[in-house]
C-alpha positions as CSV (number, residue, x, y, z in Angstrom):
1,X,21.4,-82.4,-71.9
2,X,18.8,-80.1,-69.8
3,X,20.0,-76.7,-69.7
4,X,20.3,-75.9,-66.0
5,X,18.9,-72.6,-64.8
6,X,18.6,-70.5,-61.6
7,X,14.7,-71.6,-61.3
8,X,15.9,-74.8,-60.9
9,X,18.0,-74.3,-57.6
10,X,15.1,-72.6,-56.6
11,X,12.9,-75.0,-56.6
12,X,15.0,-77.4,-55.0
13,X,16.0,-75.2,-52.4
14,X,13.2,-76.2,-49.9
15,X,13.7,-79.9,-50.1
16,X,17.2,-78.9,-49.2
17,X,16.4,-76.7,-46.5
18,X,14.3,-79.6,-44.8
19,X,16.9,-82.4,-45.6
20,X,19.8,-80.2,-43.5
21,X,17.1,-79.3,-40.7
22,X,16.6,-83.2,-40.2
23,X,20.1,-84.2,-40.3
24,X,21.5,-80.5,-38.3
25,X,23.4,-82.4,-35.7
26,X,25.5,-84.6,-38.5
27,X,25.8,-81.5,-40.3
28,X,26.9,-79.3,-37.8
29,X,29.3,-81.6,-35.6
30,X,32.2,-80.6,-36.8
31,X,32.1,-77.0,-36.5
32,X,30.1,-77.2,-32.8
33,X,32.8,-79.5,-31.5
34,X,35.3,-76.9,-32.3
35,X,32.9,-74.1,-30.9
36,X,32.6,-76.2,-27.9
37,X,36.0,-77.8,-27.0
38,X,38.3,-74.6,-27.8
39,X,35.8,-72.6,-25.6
40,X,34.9,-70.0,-28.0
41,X,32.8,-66.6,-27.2
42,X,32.2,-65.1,-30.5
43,X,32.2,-66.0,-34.0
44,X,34.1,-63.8,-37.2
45,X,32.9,-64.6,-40.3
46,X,35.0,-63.7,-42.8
47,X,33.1,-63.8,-46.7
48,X,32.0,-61.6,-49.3
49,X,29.1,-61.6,-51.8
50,X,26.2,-63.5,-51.3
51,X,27.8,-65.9,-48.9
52,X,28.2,-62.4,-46.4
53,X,24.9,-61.6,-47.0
54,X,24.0,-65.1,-46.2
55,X,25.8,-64.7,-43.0
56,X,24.2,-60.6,-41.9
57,X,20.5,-62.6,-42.9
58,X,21.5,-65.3,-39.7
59,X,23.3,-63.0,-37.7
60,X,20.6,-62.6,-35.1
61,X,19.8,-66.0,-34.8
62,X,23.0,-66.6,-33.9
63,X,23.3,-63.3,-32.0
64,X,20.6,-64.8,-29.7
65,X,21.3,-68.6,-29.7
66,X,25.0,-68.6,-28.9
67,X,25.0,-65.1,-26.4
68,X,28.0,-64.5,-28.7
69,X,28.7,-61.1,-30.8
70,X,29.1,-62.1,-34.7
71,X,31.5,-60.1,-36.4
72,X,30.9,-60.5,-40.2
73,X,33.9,-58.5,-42.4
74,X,35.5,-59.1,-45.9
75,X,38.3,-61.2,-47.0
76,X,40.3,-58.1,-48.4
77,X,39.4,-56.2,-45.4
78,X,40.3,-58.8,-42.5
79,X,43.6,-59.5,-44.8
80,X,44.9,-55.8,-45.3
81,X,43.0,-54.0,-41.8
82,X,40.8,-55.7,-39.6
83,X,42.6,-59.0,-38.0
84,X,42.7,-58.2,-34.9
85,X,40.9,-61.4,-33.0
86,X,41.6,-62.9,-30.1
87,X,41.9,-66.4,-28.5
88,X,37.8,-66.6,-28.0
89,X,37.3,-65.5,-31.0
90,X,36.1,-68.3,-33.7
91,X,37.3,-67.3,-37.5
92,X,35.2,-68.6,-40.3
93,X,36.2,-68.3,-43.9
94,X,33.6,-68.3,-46.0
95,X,33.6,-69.4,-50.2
96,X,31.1,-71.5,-52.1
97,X,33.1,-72.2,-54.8
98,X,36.4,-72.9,-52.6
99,X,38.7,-71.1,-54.9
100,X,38.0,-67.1,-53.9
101,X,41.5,-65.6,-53.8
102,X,40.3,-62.9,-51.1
103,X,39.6,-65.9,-48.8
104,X,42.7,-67.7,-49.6
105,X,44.2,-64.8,-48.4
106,X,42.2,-64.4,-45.5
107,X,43.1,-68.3,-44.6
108,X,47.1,-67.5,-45.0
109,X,46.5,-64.1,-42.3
110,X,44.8,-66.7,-40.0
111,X,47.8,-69.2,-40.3
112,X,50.9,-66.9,-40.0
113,X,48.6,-65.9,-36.4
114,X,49.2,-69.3,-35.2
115,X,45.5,-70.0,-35.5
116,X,43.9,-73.2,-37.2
117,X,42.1,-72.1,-40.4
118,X,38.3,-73.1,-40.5
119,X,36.4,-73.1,-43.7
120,X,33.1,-73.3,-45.4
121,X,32.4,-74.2,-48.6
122,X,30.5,-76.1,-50.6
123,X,33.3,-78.0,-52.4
124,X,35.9,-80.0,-50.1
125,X,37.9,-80.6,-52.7
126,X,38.4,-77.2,-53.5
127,X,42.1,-75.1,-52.8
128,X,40.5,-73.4,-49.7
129,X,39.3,-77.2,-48.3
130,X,42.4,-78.0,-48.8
131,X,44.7,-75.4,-47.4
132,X,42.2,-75.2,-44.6
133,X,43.1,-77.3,-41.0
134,X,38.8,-78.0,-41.2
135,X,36.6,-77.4,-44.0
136,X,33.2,-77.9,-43.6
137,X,30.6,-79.0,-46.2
138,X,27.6,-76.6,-45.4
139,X,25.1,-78.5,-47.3
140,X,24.2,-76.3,-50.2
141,X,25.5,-78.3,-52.5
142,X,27.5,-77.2,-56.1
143,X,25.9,-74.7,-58.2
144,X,26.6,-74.4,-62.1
145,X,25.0,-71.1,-62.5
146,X,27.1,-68.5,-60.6
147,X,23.9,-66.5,-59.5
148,X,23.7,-68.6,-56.3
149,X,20.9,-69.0,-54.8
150,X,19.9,-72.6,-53.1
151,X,23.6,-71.7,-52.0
152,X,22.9,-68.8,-51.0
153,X,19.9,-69.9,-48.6
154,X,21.5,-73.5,-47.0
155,X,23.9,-70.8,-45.9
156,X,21.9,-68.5,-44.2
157,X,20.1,-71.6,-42.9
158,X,23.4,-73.3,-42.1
159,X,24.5,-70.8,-39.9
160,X,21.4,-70.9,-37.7
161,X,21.9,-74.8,-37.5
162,X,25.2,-74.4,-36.0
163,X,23.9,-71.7,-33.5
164,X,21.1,-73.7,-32.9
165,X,23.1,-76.9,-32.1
166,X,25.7,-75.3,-30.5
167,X,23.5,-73.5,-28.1
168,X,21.7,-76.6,-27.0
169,X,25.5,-78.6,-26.5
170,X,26.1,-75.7,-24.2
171,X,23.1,-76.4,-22.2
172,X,21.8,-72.5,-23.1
173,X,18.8,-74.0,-24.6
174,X,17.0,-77.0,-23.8
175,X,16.0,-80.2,-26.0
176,X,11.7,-78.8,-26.2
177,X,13.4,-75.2,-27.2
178,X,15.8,-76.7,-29.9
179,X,13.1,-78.9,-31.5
180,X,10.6,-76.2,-31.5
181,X,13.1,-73.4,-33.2
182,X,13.9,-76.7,-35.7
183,X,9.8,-76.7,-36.0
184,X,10.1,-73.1,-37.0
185,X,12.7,-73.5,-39.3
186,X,11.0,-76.0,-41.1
187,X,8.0,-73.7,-41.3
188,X,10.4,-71.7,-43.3
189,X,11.4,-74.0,-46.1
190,X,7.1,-74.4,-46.5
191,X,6.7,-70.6,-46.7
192,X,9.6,-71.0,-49.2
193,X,7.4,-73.0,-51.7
194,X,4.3,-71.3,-51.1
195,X,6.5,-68.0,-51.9
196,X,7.1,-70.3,-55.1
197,X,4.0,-70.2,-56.0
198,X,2.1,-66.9,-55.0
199,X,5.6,-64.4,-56.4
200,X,5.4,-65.3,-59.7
201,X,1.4,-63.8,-59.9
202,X,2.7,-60.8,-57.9
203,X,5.5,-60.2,-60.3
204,X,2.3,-60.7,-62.9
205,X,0.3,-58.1,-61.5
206,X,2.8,-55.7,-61.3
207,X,5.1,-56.5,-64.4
208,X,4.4,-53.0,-66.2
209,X,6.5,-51.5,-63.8
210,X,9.0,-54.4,-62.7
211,X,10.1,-54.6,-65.9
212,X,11.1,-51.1,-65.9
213,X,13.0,-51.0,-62.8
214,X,16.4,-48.8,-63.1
215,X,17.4,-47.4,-60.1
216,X,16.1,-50.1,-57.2
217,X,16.8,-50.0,-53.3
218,X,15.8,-52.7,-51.0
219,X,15.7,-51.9,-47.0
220,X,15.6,-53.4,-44.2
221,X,16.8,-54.1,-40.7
222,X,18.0,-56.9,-38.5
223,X,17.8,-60.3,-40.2
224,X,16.1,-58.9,-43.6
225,X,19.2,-56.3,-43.7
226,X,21.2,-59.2,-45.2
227,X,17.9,-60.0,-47.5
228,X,18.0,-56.5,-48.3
229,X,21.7,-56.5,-49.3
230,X,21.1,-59.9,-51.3
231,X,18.6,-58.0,-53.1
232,X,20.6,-55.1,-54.1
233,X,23.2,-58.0,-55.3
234,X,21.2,-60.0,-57.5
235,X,19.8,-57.5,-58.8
236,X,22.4,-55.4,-60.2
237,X,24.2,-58.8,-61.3
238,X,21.9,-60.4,-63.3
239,X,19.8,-57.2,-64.3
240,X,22.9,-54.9,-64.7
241,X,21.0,-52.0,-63.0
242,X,22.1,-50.0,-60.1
243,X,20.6,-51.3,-57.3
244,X,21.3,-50.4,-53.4
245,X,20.4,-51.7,-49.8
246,X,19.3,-49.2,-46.7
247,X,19.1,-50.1,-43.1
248,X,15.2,-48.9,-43.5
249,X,14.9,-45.7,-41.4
250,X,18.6,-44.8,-42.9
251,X,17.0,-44.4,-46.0
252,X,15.1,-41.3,-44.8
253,X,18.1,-39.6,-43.3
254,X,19.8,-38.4,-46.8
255,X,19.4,-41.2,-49.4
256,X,15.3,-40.3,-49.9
257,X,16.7,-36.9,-51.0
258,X,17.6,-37.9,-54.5
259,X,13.6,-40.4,-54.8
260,X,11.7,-39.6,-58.1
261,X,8.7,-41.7,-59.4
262,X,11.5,-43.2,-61.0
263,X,12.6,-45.3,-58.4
264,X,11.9,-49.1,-57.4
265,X,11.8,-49.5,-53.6
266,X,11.3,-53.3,-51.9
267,X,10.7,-52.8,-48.2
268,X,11.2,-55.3,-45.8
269,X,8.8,-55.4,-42.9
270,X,9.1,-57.6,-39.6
271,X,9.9,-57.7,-36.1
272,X,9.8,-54.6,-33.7
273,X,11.0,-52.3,-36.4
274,X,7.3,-53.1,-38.0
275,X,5.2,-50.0,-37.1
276,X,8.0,-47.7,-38.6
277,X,8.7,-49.3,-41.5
278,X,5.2,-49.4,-42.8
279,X,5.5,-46.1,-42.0
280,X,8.0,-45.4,-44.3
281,X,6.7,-47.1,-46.9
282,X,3.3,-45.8,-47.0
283,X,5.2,-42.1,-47.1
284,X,7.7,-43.3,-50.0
285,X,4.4,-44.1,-52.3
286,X,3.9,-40.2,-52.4
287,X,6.9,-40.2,-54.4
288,X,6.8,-43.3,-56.5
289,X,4.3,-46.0,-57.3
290,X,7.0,-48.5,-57.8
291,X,7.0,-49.0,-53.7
292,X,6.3,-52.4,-52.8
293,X,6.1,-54.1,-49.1
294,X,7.0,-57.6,-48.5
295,X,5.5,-59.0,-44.9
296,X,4.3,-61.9,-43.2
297,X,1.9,-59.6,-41.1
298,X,-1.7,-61.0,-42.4
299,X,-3.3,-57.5,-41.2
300,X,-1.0,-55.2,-43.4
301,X,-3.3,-55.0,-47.1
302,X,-2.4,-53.2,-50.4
303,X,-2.4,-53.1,-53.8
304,X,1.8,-52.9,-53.8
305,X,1.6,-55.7,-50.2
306,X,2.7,-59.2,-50.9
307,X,2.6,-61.2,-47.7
308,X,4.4,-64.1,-47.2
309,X,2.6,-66.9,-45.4
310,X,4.7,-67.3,-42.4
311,X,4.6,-67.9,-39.2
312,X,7.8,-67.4,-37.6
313,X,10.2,-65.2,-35.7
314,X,11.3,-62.4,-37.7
315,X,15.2,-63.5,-37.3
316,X,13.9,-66.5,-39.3
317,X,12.2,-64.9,-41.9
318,X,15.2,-64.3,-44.4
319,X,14.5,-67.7,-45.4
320,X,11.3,-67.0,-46.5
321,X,12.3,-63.7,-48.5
322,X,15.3,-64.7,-50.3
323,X,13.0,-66.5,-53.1
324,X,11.4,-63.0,-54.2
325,X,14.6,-61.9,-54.3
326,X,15.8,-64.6,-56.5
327,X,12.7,-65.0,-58.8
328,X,12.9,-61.3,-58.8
329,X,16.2,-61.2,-60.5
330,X,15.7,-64.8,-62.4
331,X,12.7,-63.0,-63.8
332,X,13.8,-59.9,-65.1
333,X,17.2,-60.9,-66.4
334,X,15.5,-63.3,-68.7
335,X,12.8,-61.8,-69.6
336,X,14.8,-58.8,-70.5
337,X,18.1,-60.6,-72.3
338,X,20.6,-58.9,-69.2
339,X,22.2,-62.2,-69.0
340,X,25.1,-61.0,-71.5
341,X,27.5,-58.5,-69.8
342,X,29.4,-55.6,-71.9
343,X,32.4,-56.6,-73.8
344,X,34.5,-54.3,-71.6
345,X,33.1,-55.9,-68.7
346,X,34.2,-58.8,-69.4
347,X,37.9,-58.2,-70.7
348,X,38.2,-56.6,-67.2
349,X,37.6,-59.8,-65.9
350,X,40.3,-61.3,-68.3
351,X,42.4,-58.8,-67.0
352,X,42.0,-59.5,-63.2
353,X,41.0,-62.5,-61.9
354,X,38.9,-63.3,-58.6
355,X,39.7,-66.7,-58.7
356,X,43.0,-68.7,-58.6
357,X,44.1,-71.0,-61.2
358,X,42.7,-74.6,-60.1
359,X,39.0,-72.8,-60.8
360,X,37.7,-74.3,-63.6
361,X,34.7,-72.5,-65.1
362,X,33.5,-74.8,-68.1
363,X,30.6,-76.3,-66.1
364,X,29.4,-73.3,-65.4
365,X,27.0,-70.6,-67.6
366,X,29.6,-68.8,-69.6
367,X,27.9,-65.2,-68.9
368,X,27.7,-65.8,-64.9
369,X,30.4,-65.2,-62.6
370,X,30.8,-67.8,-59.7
371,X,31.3,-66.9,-55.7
């Protein structure tokens, strides 16, 4: 039996990507029609992990498609504080693997409102499927190694389908604006392979000081906040490092106090924030030569650039970051031997559980924790 590994939901992410973009309508029936006929004007989304992070990467597309505000919180924190929406308010609970106790409890604070619970995950057999009044299969498909990441991605990716659907049922955009914003999303699963290719020759080039990356911050702002976030993520969970995520010019109001050359800094460039943010990173390599740029602007040239060949709208171009994220971490991790966790770590988690007890782990990589 093949032993199944990050790399490989990688590389089948893009074939994915395109598979949902082709089929968006089928996909996204189900949660438009309830968009639709209970005359919704904003969407909560209600996750934690990667699957929020997922959701704060799409968060302008849908920002802009639906006219809607998105509200993204927690499952602890919409349980124990923040659950205060209102009839035209559409509530989402988030969970790939379906079994999350936060967003259990999240589903049981939506019921004992008198609200219907809506869910999505990627397992419709799973306890919150099944509590849930609709569950919706997002198209990402199971993952047996709990670092998600094709996950991870058809989630960002879903969410903009659902936006993009929606907005055209709604008449807000029409059919030429719908299939040229499909066009571009499509775009993005290309730029996803050629990322593929060209990372893993960055990573090369620079691998002296990748490899000894401790104390890594990733910023960035509107759709590549959420890839900046993911970063920080999969980084301190598969590398075990502390690792951090900084609304870009936030980083240089307090955090940049404590930067040495010892720091790793990933800046995410794009959209009308681009001018200051190369700013920013061309004054964070006085302090440290571990200060790398990732854009899709073909004028921007470095020895620490990497540009993604891409196309699109910068609300898009989460899709085409995530993979140097993921490769990133995959990299490292192995490369490295972080896979295995501290034996204290790991009692903690026989002491407290995230999960509730129809999870069943044995499929999964014994050292990996599952969202």
């Amino acid at each position: 039996m093949n032993h199944v590994t990050m790399l490989d939901y990688i590389a089948a992410t893009p074939a994915a990507m395109e598979e949902n973009v082709r089929r968006s309508r089928e996909l996204t029936r189900p949660l438009t029609e309830e968009y639709v006929g209970n005359g919704y004007k904003n969407v909560w989304i209600v996750a934690c992990g990667s699957s929020a992070n997922a959701a704060w990467c799409a968060r302008p597309f849908v920002r802009r498609r639906l006219r809607c505000e998105v509200k993204i919180v927690t499952p602890f924190t919409f349980a124990v504080s923040e659950h205060d929406f209102g009839p035209e308010d559409m509530v989402l609970v988030v969970s790939q693997s379906g079994y999350s106790l936060n967003a259990l409890s999240a589903a049981a604070v939506i019921r004992e409102r008198g609200r219907r619970c809506l869910a999505l995950t990627a397992d419709l057999q799973s306890d919150l499927a099944k509590t849930a009044d609709l569950a919706v299969d997002y198209g990402g498909g199971r993952e047996t190694v709990g670092y998600v990441t094709r996950g991870m991605t058809t989630l960002a990716l879903f969410f903009m389908l659902f936006a993009l659907e929606t907005a055209r049922a709604l008449g807000f955009d029409a059919p030429e604006e719908t299939e040229r914003l499909r066009s571009q999303l499509l775009q993005a699963a290309e730029a996803h392979r050629q990322v593929e290719r060209t990372w893993p020759k960055f990573l090369r080039k620079h691998y002296d000081a990748l490899a000894a990356m401790n104390v890594t911050w990733w910023c960035g702002v509107g759709a590549n906040l959420g890839t900046a976030m993911e970063g920080a993520l999969k980084l301190s969970e598969t590398m075990n490092i502390p690792a951090s995520a900084f609304e870009t010019e936030e980083f240089i109001h307090g955090p940049n106090l404590q930067l040495t050359p010892d720091y790793t800094l990933f800046f995410l460039d794009g959209g009308a924030g681009s001018r200051r943010i190369g700013q920013i990173f061309d004054a964070a390599c006085i302090v440290t030569e571990k200060a790398f740029l990732l854009t899709t602007d073909p004028e921007r040239r470095g020895e620490r650039v990497f540009r993604v060949p891409a196309d699109v709208p910068e609300e898009i171009t989460p899709l085409c970051f995530l993979p140097i994220v993921q490769l990133t971490a995959y990299r490292f991790a192995e490369d490295l031997g972080r896979w295995k966790k501290h034996p204290l770590q790991r009692k903690m988690e026989q002491a407290l559980s995230s999960k509730s007890d129809n999870y069943s782990a044995s499929s999964l990589n014994a050292d990996t924790p599952e969202r």
